[in-house]
C-alpha positions as CSV (number, residue, x, y, z in Angstrom):
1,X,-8.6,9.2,14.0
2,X,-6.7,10.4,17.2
3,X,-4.2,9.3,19.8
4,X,-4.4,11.2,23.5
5,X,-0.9,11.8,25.0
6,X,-2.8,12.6,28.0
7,X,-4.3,8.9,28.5
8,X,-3.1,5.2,28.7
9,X,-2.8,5.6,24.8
10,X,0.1,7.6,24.5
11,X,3.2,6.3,22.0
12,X,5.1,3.0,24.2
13,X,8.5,2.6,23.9
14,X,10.0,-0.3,24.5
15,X,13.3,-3.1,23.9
16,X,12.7,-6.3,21.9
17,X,14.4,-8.4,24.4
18,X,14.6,-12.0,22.3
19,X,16.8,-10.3,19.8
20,X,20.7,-10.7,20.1
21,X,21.2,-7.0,19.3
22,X,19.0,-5.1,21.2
23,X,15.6,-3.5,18.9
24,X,13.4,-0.7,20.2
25,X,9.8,-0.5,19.3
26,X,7.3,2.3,19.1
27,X,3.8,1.7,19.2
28,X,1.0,3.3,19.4
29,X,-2.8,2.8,20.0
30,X,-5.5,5.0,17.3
31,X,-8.7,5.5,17.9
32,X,-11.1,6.1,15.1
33,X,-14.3,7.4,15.1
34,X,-17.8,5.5,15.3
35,X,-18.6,4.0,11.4
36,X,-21.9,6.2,10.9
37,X,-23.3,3.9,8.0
38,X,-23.0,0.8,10.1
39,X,-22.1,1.5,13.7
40,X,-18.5,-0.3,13.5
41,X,-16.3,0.7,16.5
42,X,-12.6,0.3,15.8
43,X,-9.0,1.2,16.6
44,X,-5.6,0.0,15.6
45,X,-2.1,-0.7,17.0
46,X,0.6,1.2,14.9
47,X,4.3,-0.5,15.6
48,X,7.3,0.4,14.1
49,X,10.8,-1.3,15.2
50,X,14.2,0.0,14.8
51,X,15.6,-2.8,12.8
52,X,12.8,-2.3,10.0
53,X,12.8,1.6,10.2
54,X,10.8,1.8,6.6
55,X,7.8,-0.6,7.7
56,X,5.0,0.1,10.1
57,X,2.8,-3.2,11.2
58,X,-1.2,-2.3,12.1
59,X,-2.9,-4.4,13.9
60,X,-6.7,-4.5,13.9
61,X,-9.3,-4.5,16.7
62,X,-12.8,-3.6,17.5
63,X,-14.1,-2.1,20.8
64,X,-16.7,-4.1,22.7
65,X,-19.9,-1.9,21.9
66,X,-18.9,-2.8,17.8
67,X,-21.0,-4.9,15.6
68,X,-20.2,-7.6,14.3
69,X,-17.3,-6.5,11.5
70,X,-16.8,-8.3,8.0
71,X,-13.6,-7.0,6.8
72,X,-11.4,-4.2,8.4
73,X,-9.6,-2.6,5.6
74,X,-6.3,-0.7,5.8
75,X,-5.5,1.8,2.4
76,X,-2.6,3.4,0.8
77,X,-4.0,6.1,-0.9
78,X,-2.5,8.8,-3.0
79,X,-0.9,6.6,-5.7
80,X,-1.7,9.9,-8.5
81,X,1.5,11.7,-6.8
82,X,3.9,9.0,-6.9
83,X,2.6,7.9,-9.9
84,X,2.2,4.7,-8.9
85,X,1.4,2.7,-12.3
86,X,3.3,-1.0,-11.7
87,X,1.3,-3.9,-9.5
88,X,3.7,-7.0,-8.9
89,X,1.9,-10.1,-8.7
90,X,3.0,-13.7,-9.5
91,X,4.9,-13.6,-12.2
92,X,3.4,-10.7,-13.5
93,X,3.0,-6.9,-13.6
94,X,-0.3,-5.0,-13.4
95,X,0.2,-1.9,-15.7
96,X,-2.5,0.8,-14.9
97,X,-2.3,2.1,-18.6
98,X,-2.9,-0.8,-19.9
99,X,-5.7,-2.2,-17.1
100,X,-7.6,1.0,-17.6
101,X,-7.3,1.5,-21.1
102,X,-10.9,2.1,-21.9
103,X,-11.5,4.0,-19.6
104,X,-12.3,8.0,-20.0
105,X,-14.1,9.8,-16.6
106,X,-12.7,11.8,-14.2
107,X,-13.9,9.5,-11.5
108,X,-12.4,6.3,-9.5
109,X,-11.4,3.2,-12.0
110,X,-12.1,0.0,-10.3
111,X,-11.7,-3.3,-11.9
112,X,-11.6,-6.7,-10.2
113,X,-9.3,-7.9,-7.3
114,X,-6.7,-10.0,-7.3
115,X,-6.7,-13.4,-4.8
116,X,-4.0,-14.7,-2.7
117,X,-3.0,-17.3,-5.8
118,X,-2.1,-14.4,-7.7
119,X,-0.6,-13.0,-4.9
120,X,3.4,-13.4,-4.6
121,X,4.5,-14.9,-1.5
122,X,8.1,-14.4,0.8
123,X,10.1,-17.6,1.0
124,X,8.4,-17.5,4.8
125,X,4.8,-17.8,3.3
126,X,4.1,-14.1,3.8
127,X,1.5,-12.6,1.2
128,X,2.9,-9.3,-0.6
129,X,1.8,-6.9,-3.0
130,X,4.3,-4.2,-4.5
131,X,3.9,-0.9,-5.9
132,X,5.8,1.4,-8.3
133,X,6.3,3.9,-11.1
134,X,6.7,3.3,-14.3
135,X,8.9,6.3,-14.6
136,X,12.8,6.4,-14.3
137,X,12.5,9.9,-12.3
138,X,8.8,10.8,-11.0
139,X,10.3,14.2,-9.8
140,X,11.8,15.2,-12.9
141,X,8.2,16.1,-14.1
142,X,7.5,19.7,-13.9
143,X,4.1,19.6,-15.8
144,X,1.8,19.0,-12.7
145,X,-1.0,21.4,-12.3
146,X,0.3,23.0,-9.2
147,X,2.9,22.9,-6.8
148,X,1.2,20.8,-4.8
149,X,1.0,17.9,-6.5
150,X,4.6,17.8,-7.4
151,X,6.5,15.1,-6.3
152,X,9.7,15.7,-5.1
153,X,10.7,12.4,-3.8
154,X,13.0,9.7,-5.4
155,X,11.2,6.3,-7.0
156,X,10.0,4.7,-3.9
157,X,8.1,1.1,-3.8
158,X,5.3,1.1,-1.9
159,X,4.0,-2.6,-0.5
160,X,1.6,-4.4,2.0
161,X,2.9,-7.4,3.8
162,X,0.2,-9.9,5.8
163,X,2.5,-12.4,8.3
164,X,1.4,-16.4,7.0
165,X,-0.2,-16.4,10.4
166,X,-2.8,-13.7,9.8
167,X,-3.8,-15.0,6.2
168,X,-7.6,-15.8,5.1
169,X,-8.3,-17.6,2.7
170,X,-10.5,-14.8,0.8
171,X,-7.0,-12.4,1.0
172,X,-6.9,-10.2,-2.0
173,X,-5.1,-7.2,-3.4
174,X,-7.5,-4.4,-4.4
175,X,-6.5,-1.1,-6.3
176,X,-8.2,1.6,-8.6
177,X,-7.2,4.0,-10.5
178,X,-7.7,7.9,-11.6
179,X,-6.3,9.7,-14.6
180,X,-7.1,13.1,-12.8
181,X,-6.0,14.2,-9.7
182,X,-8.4,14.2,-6.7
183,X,-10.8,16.9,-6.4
184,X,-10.5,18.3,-9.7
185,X,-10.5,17.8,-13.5
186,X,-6.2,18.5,-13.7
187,X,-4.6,15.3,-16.0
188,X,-1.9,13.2,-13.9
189,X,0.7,13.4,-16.3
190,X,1.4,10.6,-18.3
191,X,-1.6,8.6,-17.9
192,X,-3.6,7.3,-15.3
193,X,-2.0,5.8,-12.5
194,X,-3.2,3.6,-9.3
195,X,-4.8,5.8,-6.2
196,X,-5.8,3.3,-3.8
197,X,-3.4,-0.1,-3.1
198,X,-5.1,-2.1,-0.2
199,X,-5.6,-5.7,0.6
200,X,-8.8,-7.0,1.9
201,X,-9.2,-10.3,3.9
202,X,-12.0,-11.7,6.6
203,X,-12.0,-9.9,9.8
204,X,-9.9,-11.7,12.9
205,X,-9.3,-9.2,15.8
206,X,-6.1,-8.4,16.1
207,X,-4.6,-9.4,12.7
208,X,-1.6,-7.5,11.1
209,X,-1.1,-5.9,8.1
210,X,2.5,-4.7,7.4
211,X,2.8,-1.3,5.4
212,X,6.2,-0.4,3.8
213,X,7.8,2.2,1.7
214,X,11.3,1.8,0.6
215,X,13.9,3.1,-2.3
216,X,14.5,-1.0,-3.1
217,X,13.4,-1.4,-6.7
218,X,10.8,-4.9,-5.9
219,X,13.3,-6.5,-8.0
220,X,16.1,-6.3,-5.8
221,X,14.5,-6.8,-2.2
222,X,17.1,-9.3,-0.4
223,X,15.6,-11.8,0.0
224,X,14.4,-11.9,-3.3
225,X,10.6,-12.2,-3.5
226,X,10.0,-15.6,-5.4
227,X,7.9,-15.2,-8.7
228,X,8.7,-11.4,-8.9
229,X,8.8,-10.4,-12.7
230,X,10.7,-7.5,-13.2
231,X,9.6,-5.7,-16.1
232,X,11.7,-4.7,-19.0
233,X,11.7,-1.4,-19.6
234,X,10.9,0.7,-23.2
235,X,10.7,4.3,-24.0
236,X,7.7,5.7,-25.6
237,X,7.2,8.5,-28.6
238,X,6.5,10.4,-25.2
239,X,9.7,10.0,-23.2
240,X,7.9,7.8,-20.3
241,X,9.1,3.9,-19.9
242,X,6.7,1.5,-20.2
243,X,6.5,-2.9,-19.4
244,X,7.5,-4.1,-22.1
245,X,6.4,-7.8,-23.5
């Protein structure tokens, strides 16, 4: 993916005028690359506005010489250095230790997906899907194989938002998990945590999906988020808290 300053695709700035206090937004046109397994010819509209400075909406097209495209499909990827092991759903958490239990490789975990009824929803009919640790203080660990992967970053939550407007009926929340880092055989410690958070839908050009990272525990997002569980915390023999039932 690229953007040209040099071109018509360079960053636009400009003033929300509808709003009573006045809003700046950025956006900014990415190209990506011809698909080389299927042809698909595609680039997105990246927007961030002043008054929602943690969120960036990306809007989906494809270029006239595309074929025809099922699904467009945005990902958050790099769960393993967060240690993202806590999927909110309605009225109920995901736990990654728990989901991938059985499992033993060093490769991608991948279970099924989770549809829009399992999906929670804003009091304004958006669809949302939360992410988080499990862990009080994900930088407190020092036992990651390397520099690196160390995270020095306070708990974030990590979500994707898709406006009522631009929901399909086939909208789902799709994740995996590793228990290794990427692109080696090095534990995550603790367990195995999500890598890849993403929600797939039915391709419309130019639908939204809203990506957002913020210190807000998903318990205390104002407005709250109707049918959020939040999970009740419990210390292992280990030291790491864990949903408790």
């Amino acid at each position: 993916m690229w953007v040209e300053p040099a071109s018509e695709y360079h960053g636009t700035l400009s003033t929300l005028k509808s709003s009573p206090t006045p809003i700046e937004r950025l956006q900014v046109r990415i190209d990506v690359e011809r698909f080389t397994a299927n042809g698909a010819h595609v680039y997105v509209i990246a927007s961030i506005v002043s008054d929602h400075p943690n969120e960036v909406k990306l809007a989906v097209f494809h270029e006239n010489d595309s074929p025809e495209i099922e699904e467009f499909t945005l990902t958050a990827t790099m769960g393993n250095f967060e240690r993202l092991r806590w999927l909110f759903l309605k009225d109920e958490v995901i736990e990654s230790l728990a989901l991938y239990d059985s499992e033993t490789s060093d490769g991608f975990f991948e279970h099924e997906n989770y549809p829009i009824e399992e999906m929670l929803r804003s009091g304004d009919g958006d669809a949302i899907a939360l992410c988080a640790s499990n862990e009080p203080s994900p930088s407190s660990v020092s036992s990651t194989p390397s520099k690196f992967w160390h995270y020095p970053l306070p708990r974030l939550t990590q979500y994707w938002r898709v406006p009522a407007h631009d929901i399909e009926p086939d909208l789902r929340v799709r994740v995996n998990g590793r228990q290794v880092y990427w692109a080696s055989h090095n534990p995550v410690p603790n367990g195995m945590a999500f890598e890849n958070f993403e929600l797939r839908q039915r391709y419309k050009s130019g639908q939204t999906f809203v990506f957002g990272v913020t210190s807000t525990e998903p318990w205390d997002f104002n407005p709250p988020i109707p049918h959020l569980r939040r999970p009740v915390l419990r210390t292992n023999s280990s030291g790491i808290q864990q949903e408790g039932h």
